[in-house]
Steps between C-alpha positions, in 0.01 A plus 500: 500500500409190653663261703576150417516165690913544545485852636212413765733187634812728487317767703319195752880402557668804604229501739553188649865579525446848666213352729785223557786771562269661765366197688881378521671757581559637874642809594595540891572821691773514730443376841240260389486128474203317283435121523366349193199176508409285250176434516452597843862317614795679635805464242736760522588872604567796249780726634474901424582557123391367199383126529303244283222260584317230267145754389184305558615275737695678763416835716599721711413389830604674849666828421769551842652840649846368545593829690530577847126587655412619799199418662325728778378288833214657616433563935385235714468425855762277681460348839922527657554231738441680828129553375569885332296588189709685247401626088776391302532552110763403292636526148675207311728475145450178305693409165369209257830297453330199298172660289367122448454417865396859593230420214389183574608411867268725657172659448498898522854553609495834618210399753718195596778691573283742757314284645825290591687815608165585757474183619911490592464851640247356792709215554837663518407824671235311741802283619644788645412751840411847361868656670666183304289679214567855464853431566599257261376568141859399314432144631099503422602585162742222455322229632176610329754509140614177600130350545339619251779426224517163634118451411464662170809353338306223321304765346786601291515775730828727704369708779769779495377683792249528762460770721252611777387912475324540813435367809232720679409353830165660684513850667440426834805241462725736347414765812545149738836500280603838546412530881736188562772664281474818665514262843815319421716809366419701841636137670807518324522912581447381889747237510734671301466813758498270783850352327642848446393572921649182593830588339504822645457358814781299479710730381403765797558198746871400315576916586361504841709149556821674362472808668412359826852263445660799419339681754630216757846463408567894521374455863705197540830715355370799726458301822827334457667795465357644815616176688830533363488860639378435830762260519764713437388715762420223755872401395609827598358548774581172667892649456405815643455727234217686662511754194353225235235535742454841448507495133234235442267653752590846301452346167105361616398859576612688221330217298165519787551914421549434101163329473292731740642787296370346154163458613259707273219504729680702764585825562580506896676206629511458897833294630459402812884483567812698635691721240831414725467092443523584109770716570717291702399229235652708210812592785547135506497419087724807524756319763476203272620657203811684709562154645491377119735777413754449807508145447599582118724747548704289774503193268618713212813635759572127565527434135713809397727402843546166386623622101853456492680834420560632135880570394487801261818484291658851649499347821729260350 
């Protein structure tokens, strides 16, 4: 059966309308931003879902990752401030916020984006002395965001986060490093020892100091005791009382005896002095305490002379 005029224009239309379906319709993935030219010009951006464009004259230019990306900084060399030569590498996370300017701002934006993250690297880090370095990565980190974000923003570009992997300074400085760690913490261990022996100095000295005031005042209390006794006796004495005498002399030998007794390192002691003086010492405490007794006993007649006489009641 052949075909006539009609059915070969029917069929040369449905063509042109699916050829037209194709070439004007655009379907975007999620995450993904297209721009669209016409004839070669910038006009518009397709959004992810189903979209529509004019077939023939406009295409699908740039197609954008809108999602986060992270972007690996490879090592380089860095010269720190006080002349030190440290590798440093570095990773960085970029996210296209406007897909026209990340398309047609810049030329090969992921090599834009490390090359400006490098060069910062060297400027920021080489600012710095290499203890400044090692110690303070937070605030590399956020002045290198802040830098970097600052400078790709035209781009159509957010630099989320920037942050440095390794800092590897050479061996013989990391042994220089160690040596003057291992230095400093056996300074602290000697002053804090020579803290610890200066307190316990002090301390020892504050005893000695109180002990040798205590020490003082118990002589002071013992030698004004013995003044006060020796001036009882002198007291005595200088009324007559020979037999105070007697007793003090009587109470500094048994004391002399007392402590030559006690001795530990003798076993045959040698007095040089008459048995008969102790003796007659002793007689005379003895004569003191019967003078003590008479002189009691009397006053207690006097007192029991002087009563006044009880009445019992028979007597009455």
């Amino acid at each position: 059966m052949g075909f006539s005029g009609f059915d070969i224009a029917l069929l040369v239309l449905v063509a042109l309308v699916v050829l037209v379906l194709i070439k004007g319709i655009r379907t975007i993935p999620q995450g993904y931003n297209y721009t669209v030219e016409r004839f070669g010009r910038y006009t518009k951006t397709l959004n992810p879902g189903l979209n529509l464009i004019v077939p023939f004259v406009d295409r699908v230019g740039a197609k954008m990752n809108m999602m986060e990306q992270v972007l690996d900084v490879p090592t380089q060399e860095i010269i720190t401030r006080d002349n030190a030569t440290v590798a440093v590498d570095g990773i960085a996370f970029y996210q296209v916020l406007n897909a026209a300017q990340a398309a047609y701002q810049v030329s090969g934006l992921q090599n834009a984006i490390l090359n400006l993250t490098m060069t910062n690297i060297r400027t920021v880090m080489g600012s710095m002395d290499l203890d400044e370095l090692l110690s303070n990565r937070d605030a590399i980190n956020e002045r290198l965001l802040r830098v970097v974000d600052e400078a790709a923003h035209p781009w159509g570009i957010k630099i989320t986060r920037v942050e440095i992997k390794d800092i590897n300074p050479p061996a013989n400085l990391v042994e220089s490093m160690g040596r003057q760690m291992m230095a400093e913490r056996n300074k602290r261990a000697q002053i804090l020892a020579a803290e610890g022996l200066k307190q316990s100095q002090i301390l020892e000295a504050e005893g000695r100091k109180e002990a040798a005031f205590r020490d003082a005042e118990a002589r002071e209390r013992s030698a004004e005791a013995e003044a006060r006794a020796t001036q009882v006796v002198s007291e005595a004495i200088s009324k007559g009382d020979v037999q105070a005498l007697n007793y003090f002399v009587a109470l500094k030998y048994t004391e002399a005896l007392t402590k030559i007794g006690s001795a530990t390192n003798s076993k045959l002691v040698l007095m040089p002095m008459e048995a008969s003086s102790l003796i007659g010492t002793l007689g005379g405490i003895g004569e003191i305490a019967k003078e003590v007794f008479r002189s009691e006993g009397t006053a207690g007649a006097a007192r029991r002379a002087t009563r006044p006489p009880v009445v019992r009641p028979s007597e009455t």
